[in-house]
C-alpha positions as CSV (number, residue, x, y, z in Angstrom):
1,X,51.0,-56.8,72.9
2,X,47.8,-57.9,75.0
3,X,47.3,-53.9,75.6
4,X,47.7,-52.9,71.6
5,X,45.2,-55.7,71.3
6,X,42.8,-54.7,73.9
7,X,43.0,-51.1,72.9
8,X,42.3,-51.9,69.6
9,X,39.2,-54.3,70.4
10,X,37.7,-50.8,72.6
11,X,38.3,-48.5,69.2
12,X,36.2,-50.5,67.5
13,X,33.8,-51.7,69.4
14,X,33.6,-47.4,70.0
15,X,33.2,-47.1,66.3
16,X,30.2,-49.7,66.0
17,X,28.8,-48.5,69.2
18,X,28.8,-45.1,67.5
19,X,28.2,-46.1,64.3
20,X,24.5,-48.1,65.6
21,X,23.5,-45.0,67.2
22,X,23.9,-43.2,63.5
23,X,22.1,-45.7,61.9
24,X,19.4,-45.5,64.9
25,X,19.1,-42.0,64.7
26,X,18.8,-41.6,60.8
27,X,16.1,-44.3,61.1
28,X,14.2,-42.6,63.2
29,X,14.7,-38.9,61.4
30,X,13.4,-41.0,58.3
31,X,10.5,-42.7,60.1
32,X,9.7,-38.9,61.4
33,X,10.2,-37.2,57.7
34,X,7.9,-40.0,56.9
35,X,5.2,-39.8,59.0
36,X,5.3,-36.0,58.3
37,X,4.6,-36.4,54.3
38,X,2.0,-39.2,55.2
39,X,0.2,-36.4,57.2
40,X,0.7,-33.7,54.7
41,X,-1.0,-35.7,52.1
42,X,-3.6,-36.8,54.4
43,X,-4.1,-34.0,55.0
44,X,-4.2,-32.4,51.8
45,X,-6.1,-35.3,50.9
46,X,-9.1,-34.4,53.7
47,X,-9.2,-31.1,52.5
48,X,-9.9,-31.7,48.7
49,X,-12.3,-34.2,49.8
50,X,-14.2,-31.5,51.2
51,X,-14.3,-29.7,48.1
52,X,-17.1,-31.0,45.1
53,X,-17.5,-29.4,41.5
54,X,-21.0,-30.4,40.6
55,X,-21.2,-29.7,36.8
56,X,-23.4,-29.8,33.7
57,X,-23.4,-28.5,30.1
58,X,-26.4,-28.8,28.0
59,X,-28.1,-28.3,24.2
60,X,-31.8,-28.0,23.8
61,X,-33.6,-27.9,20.6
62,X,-37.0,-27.2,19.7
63,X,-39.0,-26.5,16.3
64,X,-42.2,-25.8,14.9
65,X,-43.4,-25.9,11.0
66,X,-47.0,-25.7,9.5
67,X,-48.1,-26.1,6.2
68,X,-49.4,-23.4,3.9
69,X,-53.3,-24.6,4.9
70,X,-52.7,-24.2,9.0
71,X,-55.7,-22.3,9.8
72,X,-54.8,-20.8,13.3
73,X,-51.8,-18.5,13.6
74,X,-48.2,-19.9,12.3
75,X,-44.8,-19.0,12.6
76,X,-42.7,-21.7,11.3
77,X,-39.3,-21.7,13.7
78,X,-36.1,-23.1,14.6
79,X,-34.8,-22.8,18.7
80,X,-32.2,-24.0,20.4
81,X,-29.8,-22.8,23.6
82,X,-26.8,-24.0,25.3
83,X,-26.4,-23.6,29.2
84,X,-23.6,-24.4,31.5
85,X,-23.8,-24.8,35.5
86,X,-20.9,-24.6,37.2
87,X,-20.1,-25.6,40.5
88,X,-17.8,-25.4,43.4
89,X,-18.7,-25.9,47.0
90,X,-17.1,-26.6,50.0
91,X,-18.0,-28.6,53.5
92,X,-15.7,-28.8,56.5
93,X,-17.4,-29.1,59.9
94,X,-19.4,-26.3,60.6
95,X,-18.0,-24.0,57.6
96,X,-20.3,-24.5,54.6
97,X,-18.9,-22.4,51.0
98,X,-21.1,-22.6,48.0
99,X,-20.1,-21.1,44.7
100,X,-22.5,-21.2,41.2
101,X,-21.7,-19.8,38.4
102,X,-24.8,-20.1,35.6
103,X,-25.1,-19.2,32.1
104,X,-27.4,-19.9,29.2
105,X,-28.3,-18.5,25.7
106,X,-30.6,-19.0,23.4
107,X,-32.0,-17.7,19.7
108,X,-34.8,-18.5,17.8
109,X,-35.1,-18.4,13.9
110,X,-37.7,-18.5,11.4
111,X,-38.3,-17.9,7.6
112,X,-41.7,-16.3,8.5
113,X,-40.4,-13.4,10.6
114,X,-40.6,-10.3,7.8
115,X,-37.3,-8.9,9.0
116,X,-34.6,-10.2,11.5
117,X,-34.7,-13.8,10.7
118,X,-32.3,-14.8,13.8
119,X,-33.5,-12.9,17.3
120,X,-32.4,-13.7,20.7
121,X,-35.1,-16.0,22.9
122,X,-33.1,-16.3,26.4
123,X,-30.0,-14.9,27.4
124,X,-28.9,-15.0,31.5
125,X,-25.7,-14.8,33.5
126,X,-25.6,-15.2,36.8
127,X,-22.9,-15.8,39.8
128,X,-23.9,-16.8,43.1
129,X,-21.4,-17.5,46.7
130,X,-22.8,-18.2,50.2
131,X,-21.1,-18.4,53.0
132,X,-22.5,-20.2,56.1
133,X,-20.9,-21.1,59.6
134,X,-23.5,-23.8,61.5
135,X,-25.0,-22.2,65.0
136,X,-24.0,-24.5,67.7
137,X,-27.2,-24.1,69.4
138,X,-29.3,-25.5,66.4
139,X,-27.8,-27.6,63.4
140,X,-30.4,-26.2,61.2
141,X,-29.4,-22.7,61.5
142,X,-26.2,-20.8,59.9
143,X,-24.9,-17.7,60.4
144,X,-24.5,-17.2,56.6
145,X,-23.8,-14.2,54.1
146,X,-24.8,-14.2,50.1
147,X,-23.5,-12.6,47.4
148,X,-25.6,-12.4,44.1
149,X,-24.9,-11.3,40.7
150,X,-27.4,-11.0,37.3
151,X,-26.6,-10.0,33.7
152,X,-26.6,-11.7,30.2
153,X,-24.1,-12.2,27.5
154,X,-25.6,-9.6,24.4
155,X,-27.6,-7.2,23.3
156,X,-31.8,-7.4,23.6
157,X,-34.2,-5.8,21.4
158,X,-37.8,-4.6,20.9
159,X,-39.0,-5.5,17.7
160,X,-42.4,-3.3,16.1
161,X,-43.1,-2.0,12.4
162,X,-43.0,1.7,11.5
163,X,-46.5,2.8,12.1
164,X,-47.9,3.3,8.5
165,X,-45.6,0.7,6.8
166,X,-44.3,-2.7,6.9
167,X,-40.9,-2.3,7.8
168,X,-39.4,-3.4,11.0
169,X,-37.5,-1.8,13.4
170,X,-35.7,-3.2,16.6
171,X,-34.7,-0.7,19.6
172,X,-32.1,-1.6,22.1
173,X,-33.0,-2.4,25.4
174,X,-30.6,-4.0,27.4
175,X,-26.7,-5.2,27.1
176,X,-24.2,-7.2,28.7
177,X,-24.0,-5.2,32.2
178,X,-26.7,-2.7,31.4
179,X,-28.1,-3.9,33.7
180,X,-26.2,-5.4,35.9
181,X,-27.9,-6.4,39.2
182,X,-26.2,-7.5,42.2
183,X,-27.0,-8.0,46.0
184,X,-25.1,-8.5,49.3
185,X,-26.6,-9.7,52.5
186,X,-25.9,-10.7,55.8
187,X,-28.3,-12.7,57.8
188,X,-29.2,-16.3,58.5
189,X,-30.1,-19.2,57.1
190,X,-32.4,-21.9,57.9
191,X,-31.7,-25.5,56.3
192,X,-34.1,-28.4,57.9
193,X,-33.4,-31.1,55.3
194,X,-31.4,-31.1,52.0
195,X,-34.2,-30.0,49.5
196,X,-35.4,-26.8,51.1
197,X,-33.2,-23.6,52.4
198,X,-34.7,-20.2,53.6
199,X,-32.1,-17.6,53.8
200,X,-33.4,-14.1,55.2
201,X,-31.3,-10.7,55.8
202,X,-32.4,-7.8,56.9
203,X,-29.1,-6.1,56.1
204,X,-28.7,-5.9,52.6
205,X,-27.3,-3.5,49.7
206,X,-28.8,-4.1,46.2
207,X,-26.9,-2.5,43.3
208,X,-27.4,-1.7,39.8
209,X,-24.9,-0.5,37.1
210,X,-25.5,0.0,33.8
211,X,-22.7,0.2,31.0
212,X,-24.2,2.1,28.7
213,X,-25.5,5.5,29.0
214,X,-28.7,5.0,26.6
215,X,-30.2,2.1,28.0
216,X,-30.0,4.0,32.1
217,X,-33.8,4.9,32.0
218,X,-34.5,0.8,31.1
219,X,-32.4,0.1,33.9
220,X,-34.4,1.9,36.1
221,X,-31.6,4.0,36.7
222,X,-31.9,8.4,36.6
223,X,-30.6,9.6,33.0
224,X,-27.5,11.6,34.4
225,X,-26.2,8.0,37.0
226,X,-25.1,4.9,36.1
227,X,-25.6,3.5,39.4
228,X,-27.6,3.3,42.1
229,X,-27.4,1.2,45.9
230,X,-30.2,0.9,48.0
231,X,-30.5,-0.8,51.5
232,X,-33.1,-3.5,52.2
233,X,-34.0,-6.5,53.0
234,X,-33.7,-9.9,51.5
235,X,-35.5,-13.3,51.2
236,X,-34.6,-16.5,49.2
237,X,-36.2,-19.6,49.6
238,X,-34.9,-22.7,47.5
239,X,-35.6,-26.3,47.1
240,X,-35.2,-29.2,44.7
241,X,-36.5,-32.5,45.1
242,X,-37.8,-35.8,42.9
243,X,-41.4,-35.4,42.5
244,X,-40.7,-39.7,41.4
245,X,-37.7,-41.1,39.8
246,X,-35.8,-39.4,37.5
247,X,-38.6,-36.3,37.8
248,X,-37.2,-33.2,39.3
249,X,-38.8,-30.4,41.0
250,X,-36.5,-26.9,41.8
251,X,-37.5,-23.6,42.9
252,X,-36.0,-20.3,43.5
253,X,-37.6,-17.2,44.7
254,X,-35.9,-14.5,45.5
255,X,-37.7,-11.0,47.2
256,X,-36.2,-7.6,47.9
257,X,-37.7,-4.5,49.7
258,X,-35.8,-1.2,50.1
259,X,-35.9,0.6,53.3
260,X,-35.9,4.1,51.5
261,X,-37.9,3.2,48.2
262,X,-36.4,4.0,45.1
263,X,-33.6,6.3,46.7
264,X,-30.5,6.6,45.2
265,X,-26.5,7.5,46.3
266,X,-24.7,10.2,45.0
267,X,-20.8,8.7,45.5
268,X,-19.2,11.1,44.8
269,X,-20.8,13.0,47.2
270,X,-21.9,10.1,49.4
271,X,-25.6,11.7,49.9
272,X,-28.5,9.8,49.4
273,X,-31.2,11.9,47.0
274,X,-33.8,10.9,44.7
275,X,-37.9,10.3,45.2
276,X,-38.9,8.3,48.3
277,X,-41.2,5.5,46.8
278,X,-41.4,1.9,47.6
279,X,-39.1,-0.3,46.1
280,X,-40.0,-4.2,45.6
281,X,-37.9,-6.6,43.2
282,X,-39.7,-10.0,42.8
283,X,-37.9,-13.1,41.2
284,X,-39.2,-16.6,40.6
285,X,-37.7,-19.6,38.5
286,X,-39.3,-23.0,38.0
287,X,-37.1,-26.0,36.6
288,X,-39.1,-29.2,35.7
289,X,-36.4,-32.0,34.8
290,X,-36.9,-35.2,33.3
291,X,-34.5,-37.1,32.6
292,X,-34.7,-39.5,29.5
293,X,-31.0,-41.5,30.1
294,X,-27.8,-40.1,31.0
295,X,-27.8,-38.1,28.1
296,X,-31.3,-37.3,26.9
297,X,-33.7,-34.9,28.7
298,X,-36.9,-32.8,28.5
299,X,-37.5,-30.0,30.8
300,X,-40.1,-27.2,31.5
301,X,-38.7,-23.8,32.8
302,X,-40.9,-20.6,33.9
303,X,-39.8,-17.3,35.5
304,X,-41.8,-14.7,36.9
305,X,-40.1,-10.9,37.8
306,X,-41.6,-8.0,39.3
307,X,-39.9,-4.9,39.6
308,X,-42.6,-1.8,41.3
309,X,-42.7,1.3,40.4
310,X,-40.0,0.6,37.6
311,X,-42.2,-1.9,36.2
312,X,-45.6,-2.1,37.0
313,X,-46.5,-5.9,35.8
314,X,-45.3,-8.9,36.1
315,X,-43.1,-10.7,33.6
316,X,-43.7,-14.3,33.0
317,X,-41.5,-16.7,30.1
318,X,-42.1,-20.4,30.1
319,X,-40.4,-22.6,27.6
320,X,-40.2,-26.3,27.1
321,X,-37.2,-27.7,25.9
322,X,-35.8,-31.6,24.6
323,X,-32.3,-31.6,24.3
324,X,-28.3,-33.4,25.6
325,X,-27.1,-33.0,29.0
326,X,-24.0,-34.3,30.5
327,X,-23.0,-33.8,34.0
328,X,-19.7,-34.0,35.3
């Protein structure tokens, strides 16, 4: 009887001893599991911290009336444009990603115009991504590359009477992707402090397509192509900064030169042909911000483009606008 007991005490004192050693081993698998999903989401966590989507959406309105004893010039008129800025970039370590894409459109209408009441006053479309990896030897300087694209949303026109009468006529001169402008560098870029940036490449392919076969001369494009690639080089320089509270200051300029002038390439037979004249593209935008509230602002814009021998002068537009902006 004292062995049945004594056997049975060991069987179970077995099954508790093994029983423990369960428990203690799923406790520990669990605290594992655990600590694994605590460092997945930490991680995940990191990473989407190192992603930012700067964005802002805009209306700005602008008018102009006279009465019928307004000596100088007067076109009574009615303006206003909506713009969105949409950002998405991306810091981790040394590994810099910055994506922008940027569109705005704009008409104008007055009474006063003889024909065409409504006509377009700005129209852009643009998408910008740099890449940048930070040189080790200098945190200033990245090893970067840029991508660069420009079109607009609709159609533009010239607008001039028919010589001996008063009728108006509008000619087509651009589209949505006629033309379409776009560049792709390599190079590096120089970033002392966070309002300026100097990008330079001297290995660079600037491209132009254009949709539609009527408007390839305006494009600067050869009436039989509807492309064209030409190597150069490439400068940007950029900055933004508070000129005093609430009162900003950004810049853009952007310069391209190609190596073989106005050269073109045949795909489809992958030979360069064409004249051999220099090439320059020159493009400048000025943004003065002030900012009323959170929602209120007046700005000051101006561009100046260049484009030799395509188009011998420069281009200027300024326009001053008061209008909503809400960032997000």
């Amino acid at each position: 009887m004292l062995k049945k007991s004594l056997l049975a005490t060991l069987l179970v004192g077995g099954c508790l001893t093994a029983t423990a050693d369960d428990l203690r081993s799923t406790a520990i698998n669990n605290a594992a599991a655990a600590e694994k999903v605590k460092a997945d989401v930490t991680a995940e966590t990191q990473d989407s911290v190192h992603w930012k989507f700067p964005c802002k959406v805009g209306l700005n309105l602008g008018q102009n009336a006279y009465n019928d004893y307004w000596a100088e010039a007067n076109v009574n008129s009615l303006t206003f444009n909506l713009y969105a800025d949409l950002q998405a970039n991306y810091k981790n370590g040394r590994k810099v990603w910055t994506n922008e894409l940027y569109g705005e459109y704009g008409i104008i209408y007055s009474s006063d115009y003889e024909d065409y009441h409504t006509r377009k006053a700005l129209d852009k479309l643009t998408f910008t991504s740099k890449y940048g990896y930070q040189s080790s030897k200098c945190q200033s300087l990245y090893y970067a590359a840029l991508f660069d694209a420009k079109t607009q949303f609709a159609p533009g026109y010239d607008y001039a009477k028919v010589e001996g009468t008063d009728i108006i006529e509008r000619e087509r001169n651009s589209d949505f992707l006629a033309p379409l402008s776009m560049i792709g560098s390599l190079g590096m870029e120089y970033v002392p402090n966070k309002w300026v940036s100097v990008f330079f490449s001297p290995i660079t392919a600037r491209a132009v397509y254009c949709r539609v076969d009527d408007l390839r001369e305006q494009c600067g494009l050869d009436s039989t192509e509807n492309f064209k690639i030409e190597p150069g080089l490439y400068l940007r320089v950029q900055n933004s900064f508070d000129i005093v509270k609430n009162v900003n200051l950004s810049s853009k300029l952007e310069y391209f030169y190609a190596y073989y002038g106005a050269k073109k390439l045949d795909l489809s037979k992958n030979e360069w042909f064409g004249p051999v004249d220099y090439h320059s593209v020159i493009n400048w935008d000025l943004l003065l911000t002030m900012k009323v509230n959170n929602f209120l602002q007046a700005s000051v814009r101006g561009q100046i483009k260049w484009e030799a021998p395509i188009v011998e002068r420069f281009q200027v537009m300024e326009a001053i606008n008061v209008g909503l902006a809400y960032s997000f």
